[in-house]
N, C-alpha and C positions, 0 to 999 in steps of 0.2 A: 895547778889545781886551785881554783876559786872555790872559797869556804864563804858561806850565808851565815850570818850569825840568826835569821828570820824569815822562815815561810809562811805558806796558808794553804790550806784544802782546799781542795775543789768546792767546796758545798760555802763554806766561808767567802769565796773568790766573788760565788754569784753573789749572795748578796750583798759583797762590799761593789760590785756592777751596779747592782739596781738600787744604792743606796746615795752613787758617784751622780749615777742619772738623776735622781731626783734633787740631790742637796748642792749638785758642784764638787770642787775643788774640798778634800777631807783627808786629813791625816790619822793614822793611829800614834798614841801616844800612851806608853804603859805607864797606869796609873799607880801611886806608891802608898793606894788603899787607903784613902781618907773616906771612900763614898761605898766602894764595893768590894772589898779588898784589894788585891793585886790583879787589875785584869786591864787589857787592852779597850782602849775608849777609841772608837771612831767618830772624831770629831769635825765639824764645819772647820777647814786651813786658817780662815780670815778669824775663827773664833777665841784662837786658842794662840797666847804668845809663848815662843819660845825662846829661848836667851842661850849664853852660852855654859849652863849646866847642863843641857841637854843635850843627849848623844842620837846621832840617828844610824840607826841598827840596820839600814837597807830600805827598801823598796819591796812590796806586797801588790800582787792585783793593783800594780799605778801604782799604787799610796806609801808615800813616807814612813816608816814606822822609826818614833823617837821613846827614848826612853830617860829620865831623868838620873843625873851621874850616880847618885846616893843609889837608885834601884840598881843599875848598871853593876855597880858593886856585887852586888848579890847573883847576878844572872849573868857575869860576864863569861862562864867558862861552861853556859851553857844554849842548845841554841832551841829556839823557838818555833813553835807551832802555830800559827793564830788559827784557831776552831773556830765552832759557831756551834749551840745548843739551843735548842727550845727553853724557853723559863723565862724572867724578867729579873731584871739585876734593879740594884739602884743609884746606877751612874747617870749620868749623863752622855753614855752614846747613841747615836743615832741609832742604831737597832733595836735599842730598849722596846721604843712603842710598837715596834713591828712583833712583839714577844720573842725577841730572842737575845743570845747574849754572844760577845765574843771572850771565848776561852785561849789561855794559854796551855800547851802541852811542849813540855821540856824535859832534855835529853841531856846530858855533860858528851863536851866533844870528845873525840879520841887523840888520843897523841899527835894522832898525824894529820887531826884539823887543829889543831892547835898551833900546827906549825905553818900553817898558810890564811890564819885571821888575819884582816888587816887593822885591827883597832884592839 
């Protein structure tokens, strides 16, 4: 049994498709709420340096999703959503200008995904 610590919707999928097309090469990286609070930034790969406090939580629609150890703390023992609403945030992800935002929705695993994470 392989346990995802991180998905996405269908509706989120597309536009992270036509956001790949347009920018390239783009990671999600959950942000630890300096800009928008606590929400997933889909950013330009080349733009954004990561090091080794960053955890990467899987793979999304292609994309990377990394999250910073200090947030990791807090969300490790639950697993993730990445959504997509209408609104405008004030991060810096690429979706912003398109008026939308990418949301987390979070869940606490069950015992018995707990026992087949691999991180």
């Amino acid at each position: 049994m392989q346990v995802d610590r991180v998905s996405i919707t269908n509706k989120a999928s597309k536009l992270v498709e036509e956001l790949k097309n347009r920018h390239g090469d783009v990671i999600f990286h959950q942000s630890g709420g300096c800009c928008d609070g606590s929400a997933p930034m889909l950013l330009p790969k080349d733009d954004f340096y990561l090091d080794e406090s960053d955890i990467h939580m899987g793979n999304v629609a292609g994309v990377d999703f990394y999250m910073n150890q200090a947030q990791y703390e807090y969300w490790k023992h639950t697993h993730l959503t990445v959504d997509v609403i209408k609104g405008r945030g004030s991060s810096f992800s690429l979706e912003i200008p398109e008026g939308y935002r990418f949301k987390i929705d979070s869940r606490l695993f069950t015992e018995e995904e707990q026992k087949h994470l691999s991180t």
